[in-house]
Phi, psi and omega in degrees: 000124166233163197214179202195142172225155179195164206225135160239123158224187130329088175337176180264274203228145159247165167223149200254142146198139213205130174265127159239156204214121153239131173254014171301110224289313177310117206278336168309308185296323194274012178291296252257289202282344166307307212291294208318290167346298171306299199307307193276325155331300170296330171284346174257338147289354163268307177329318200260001162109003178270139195294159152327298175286355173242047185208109187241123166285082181341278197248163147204142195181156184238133167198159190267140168267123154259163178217110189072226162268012187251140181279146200242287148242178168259121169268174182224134181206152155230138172256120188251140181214120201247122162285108150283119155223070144205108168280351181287341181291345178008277181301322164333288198302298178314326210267347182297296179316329222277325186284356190273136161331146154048034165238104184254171168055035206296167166210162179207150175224149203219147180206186194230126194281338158287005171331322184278328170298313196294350182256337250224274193316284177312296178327308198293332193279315181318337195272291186307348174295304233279311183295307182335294187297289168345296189278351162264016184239305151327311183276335168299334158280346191104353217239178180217140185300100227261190141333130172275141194250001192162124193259124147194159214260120168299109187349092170342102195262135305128118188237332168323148183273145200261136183254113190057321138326141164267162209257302189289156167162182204281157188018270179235112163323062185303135173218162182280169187291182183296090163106324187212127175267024162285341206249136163258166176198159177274141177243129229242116168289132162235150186218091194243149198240165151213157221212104157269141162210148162328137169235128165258157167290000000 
């Protein structure tokens, strides 16, 4: 038997993710305006209230852009990824980023930081749908509903649409508001269960 509970709620917590790229062939120079790039990067996410530990530089890597066998430029690229957990500055923060020299590829994501209660809460309304239709299923036959002999639950799900994120992934998905990461929006949790159960006479 399966069943589904779902919740709209208010983010939280946001995530950040971001490339700064210089293709200047000179390798000194282009460390130098990447490391620069980092610095102010990091100083406009501390303005805005992000913690030290929640600004991690991922990648860093040099590599030649080709077209065939001919090198076109040289890239320099770091990938950068920032946890917000104070969201009113949001839009701010975002509107900076989108505006910084040598900054690409933003992406954003939004999630709850009580995710495991709010999964927690849905798994029970989901379980108490699933006997229900069971016991209206049961009684429709003559029958009389027994024990559940095995549960099991599908991945906490994020029906909002994603900006650079994918939307599916294991218990709760951060996914962005619709279209634009200038925007927090609510967002709608799905919690879906299946349920085998005894049927006695």
């Amino acid at each position: 038997m399966n069943a589904a509970a779902n919740l709209h709620v208010m983010p939280d917590v946001g995530e950040i993710d971001f490339e700064i790229v210089s293709l200047d062939p000179d390798l000194e120079a282009a460390w130098k305006l990447v490391s620069e790039r980092l610095e102010a990067s990091r100083a406009l996410l501390a303005q805005h209230g992000v913690a030290v530990e929640d600004i991690s530089v991922q990648d860093l890597l040099r590599r030649p852009l080709k077209q065939g066998d001919t090198v076109q430029a040289i890239e320099t690229r770091a990938a950068v990824h920032a946890t917000v957990r104070n969201l009113e500055g949001w839009t701010a923060l975002i509107q900076a980023l989108m505006t910084m020299p040598h900054v690409e590829s933003l992406a954003v994501a939004f999630s709850r930081s009580d995710a495991d209660k709010i999964e927690a809460e849905l798994v029970s309304q989901a379980l108490g749908a699933a006997r229900l239709k069971a016991q209206n299923i049961a009684r429709g036959i003559g029958a009389r509903l027994g024990a559940a002999n095995g549960v099991a639950l599908a991945p906490l799900k994020n029906l909002s649409n994603a900006m650079g994120l994918a939307t599916d992934g294991p218990r709760y998905s951060p996914v962005s508001a619709p279209g634009d990461p200038l925007l927090v929006t609510v967002q709608k949790l799905v919690q879906g269960v299946d349920v085998i159960y005894r049927i006695g006479k």
